[in-house]
C-alpha positions as CSV (number, residue, x, y, z in Angstrom):
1,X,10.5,-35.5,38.8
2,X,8.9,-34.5,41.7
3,X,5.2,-36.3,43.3
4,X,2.9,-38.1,41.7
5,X,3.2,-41.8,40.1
6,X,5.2,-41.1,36.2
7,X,4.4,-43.5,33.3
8,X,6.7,-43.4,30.2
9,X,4.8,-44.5,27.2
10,X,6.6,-45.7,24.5
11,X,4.5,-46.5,20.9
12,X,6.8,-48.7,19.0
13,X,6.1,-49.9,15.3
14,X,9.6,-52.2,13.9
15,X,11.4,-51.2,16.2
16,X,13.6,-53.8,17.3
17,X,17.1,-52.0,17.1
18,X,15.9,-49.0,19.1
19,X,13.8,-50.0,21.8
20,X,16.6,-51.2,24.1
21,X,18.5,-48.3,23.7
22,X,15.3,-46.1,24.0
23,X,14.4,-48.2,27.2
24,X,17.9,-47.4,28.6
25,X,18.0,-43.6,28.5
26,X,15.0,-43.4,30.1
27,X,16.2,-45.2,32.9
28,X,19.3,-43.2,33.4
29,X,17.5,-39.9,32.4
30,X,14.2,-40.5,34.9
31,X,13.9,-41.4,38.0
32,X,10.7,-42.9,40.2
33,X,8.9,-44.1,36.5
34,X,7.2,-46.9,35.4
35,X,7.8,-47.2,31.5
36,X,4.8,-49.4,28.9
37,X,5.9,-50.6,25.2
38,X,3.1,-50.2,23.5
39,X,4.0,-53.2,20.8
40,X,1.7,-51.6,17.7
41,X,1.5,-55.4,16.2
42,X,4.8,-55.3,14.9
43,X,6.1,-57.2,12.0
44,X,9.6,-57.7,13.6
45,X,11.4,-59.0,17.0
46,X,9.9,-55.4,19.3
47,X,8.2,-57.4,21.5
48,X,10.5,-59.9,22.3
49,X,13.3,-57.4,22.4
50,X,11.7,-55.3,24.7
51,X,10.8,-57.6,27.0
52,X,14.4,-58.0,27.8
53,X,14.6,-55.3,29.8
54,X,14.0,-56.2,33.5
55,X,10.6,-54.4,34.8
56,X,9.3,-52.7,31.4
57,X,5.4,-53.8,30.9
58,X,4.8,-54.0,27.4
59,X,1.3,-54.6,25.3
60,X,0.9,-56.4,22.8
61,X,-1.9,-55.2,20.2
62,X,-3.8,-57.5,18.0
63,X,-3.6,-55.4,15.2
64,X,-2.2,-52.4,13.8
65,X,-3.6,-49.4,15.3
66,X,-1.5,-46.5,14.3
67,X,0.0,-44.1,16.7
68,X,-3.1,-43.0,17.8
69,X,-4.4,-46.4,19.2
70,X,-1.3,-47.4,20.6
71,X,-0.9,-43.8,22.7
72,X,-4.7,-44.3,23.3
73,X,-3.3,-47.5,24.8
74,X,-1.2,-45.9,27.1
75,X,-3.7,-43.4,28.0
76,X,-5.9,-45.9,29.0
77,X,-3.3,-48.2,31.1
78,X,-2.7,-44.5,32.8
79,X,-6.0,-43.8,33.9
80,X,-6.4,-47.3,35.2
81,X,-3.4,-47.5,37.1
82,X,-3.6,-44.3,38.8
83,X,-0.8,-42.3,37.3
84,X,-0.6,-38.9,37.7
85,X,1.5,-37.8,35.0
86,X,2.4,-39.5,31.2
87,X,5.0,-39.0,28.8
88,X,5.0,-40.3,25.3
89,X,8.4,-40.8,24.4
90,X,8.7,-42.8,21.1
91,X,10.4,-46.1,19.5
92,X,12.9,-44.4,17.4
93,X,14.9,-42.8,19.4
94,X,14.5,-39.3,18.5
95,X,12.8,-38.1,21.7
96,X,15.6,-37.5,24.4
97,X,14.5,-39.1,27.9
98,X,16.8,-36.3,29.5
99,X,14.6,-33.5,28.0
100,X,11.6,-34.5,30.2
101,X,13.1,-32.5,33.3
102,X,12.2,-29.3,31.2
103,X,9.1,-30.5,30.3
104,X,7.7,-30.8,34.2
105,X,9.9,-27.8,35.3
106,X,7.4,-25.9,32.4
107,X,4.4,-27.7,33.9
108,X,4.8,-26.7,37.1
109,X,6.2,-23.2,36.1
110,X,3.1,-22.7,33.7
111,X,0.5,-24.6,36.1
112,X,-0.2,-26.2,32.3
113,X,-2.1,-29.8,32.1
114,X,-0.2,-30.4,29.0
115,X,3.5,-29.2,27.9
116,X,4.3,-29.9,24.0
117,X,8.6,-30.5,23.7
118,X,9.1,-28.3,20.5
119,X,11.8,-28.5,18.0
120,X,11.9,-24.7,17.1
121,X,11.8,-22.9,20.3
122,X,14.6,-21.6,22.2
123,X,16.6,-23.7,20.6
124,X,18.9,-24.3,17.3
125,X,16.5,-24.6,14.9
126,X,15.5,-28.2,14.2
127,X,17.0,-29.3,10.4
128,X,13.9,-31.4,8.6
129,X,12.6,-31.6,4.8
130,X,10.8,-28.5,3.7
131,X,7.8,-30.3,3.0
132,X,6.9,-30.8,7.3
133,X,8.2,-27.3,7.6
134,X,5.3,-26.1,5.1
135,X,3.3,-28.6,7.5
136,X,4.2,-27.2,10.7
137,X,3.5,-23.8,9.4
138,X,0.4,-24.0,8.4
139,X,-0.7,-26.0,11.4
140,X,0.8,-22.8,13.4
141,X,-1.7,-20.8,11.5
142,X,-4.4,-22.7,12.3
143,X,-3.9,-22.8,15.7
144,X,-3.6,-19.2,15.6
145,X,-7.0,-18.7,14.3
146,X,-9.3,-21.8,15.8
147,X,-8.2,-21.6,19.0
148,X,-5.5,-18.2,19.3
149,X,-3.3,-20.2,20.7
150,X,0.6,-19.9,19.5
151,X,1.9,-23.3,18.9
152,X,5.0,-24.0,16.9
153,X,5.3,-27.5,16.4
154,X,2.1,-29.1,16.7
155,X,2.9,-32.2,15.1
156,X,5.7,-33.1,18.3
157,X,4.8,-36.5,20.0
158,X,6.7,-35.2,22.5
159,X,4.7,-34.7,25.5
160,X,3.8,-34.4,29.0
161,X,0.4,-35.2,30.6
162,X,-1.0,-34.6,34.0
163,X,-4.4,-36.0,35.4
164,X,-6.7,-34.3,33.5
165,X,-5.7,-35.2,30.1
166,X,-5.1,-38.2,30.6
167,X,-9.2,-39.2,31.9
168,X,-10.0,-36.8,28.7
169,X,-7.8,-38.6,26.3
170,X,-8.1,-42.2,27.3
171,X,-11.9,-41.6,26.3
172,X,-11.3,-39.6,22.9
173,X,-7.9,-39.6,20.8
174,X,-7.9,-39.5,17.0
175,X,-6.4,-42.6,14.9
176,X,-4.0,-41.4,12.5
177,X,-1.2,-38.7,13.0
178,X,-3.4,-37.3,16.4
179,X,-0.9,-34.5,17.5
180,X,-2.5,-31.4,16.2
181,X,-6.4,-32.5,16.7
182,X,-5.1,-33.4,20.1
183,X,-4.2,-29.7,20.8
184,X,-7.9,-28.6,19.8
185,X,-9.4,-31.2,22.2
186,X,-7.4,-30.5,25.5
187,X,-7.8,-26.3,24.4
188,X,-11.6,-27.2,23.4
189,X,-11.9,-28.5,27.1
190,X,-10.5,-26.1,29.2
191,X,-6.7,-27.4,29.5
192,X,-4.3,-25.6,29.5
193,X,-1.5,-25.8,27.3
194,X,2.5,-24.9,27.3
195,X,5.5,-25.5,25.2
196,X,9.3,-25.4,26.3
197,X,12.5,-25.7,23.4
198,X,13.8,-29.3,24.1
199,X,16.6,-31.3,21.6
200,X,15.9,-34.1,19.4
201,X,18.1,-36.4,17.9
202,X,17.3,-38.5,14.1
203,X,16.3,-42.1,14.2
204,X,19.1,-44.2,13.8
205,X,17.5,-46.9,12.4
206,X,14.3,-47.5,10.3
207,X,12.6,-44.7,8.4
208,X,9.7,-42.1,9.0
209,X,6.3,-43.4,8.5
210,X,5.0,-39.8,6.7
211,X,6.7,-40.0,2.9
212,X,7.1,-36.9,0.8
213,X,3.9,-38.5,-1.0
214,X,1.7,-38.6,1.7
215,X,2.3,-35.5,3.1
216,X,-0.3,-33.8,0.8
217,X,-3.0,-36.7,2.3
218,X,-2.0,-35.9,5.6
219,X,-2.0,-32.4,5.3
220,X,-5.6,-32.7,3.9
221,X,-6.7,-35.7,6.8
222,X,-5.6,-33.7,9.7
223,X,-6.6,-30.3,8.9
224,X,-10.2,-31.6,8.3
225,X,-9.8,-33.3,11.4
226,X,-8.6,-30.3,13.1
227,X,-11.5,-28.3,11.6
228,X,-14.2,-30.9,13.1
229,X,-12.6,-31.0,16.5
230,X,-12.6,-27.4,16.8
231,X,-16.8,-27.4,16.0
232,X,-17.6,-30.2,18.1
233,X,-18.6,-29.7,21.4
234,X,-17.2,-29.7,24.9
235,X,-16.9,-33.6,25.4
């Protein structure tokens, strides 16, 4: 993946029959990288399970934090260590390590500071429940009109960092479901960024933390959110 030091990030919540697997593709998929379990205070074997792997660092956190803290986590381990690049590749297996190529090919292509891996660009349209779909739309809208910027799947943890957002972000990332507000920050400040079509496969294990009955709370949470970070100023 070219110069610069690479950390792989992975947040991981119960995910004990993934993480090894997860941990495995990125090692055949990426080379030169260091890779961090973020252990989010899981309830089952993660952490021990992960620690199997020869030459993975993994944190433990005290308590639950949500995916927020434990990418905040990462973002912070970044900026300490000197990396110049981080990618947030999650527990459950959904994000393919091999997709990452295309996401610094697009950063360097775009001279971007962040590149989102979307699910509905350039490529067969990604099959999910119609409720994230209305979602996704209507986060595309807003993006359209707080910050005219076309984004079509700002809810993808999927992601590629350079330098610059990762000194912004280890300072300020939201708590819960940070994605979208994320997007207003790094434009709010200057960033620039891209997205490139990538593939995603489903969790094989486990189940989505966003339930048909809180998608309306979430809805509701991050657009507020979004609407606040838009207003604020520069940090």
């Amino acid at each position: 993946m070219g110069q610069g030091k690479i950390l792989i990030v992975v947040p991981a919540y119960n995910e004990q029959n993934n993480i090894l697997k997860v941990i495995d593709d990125i090692r055949s998929s990426i080379d030169n990288c260091d890779i961090l379990v973020v252990n989010d205070c899981s309830l089952d074997a993660t952490s021990v399970t992960a620690r199997k792997a020869e030459g993975v660092k993994v944190v433990d956190l005290p308590y639950n934090l949500g995916i927020g803290g434990a990418v905040q986590t990462g973002f912070k381990y970044a900026y300490a260590h000197g990396y110049s690049y981080m990618v947030q590749i999650d527990g459950d297996g959904q994000h393919l390590p091999r997709e990452v190529n295309k996401l610094y090919d697009t950063l360097l292509r775009t001279g971007s500071d962040m590149v989102i891996g979307s699910r509905f660009l350039d490529v067969r349209s990604f099959r999910t429940t119609w409720t994230r779909r209305l979602g996704i739309k209507v986060f595309y809208v807003l993006f359209r009109l707080l910050i005219r910027t076309k984004v079509t799947d700002g809810t993808s943890g999927f992601r590629l960092y350079n330098r610059k957002c990762i000194e912004l972000l280890q300072k300020h990332y939201s708590d819960d479901y940070p994605e979208p507000d994320a997007i207003i920050l790094l434009k709010k400040n200057g960033l620039r960024i891209s997205e490139v079509g990538v593939e995603m496969s489903r969790r094989e294990h486990g189940s989505s933390s966003i339930t048909p009955l809180k998608s309306a709370y979430y809805m509701a949470k991050v657009t507020l959110s979004m609407l606040f970070s838009c207003i604020r100023t520069r940090w």
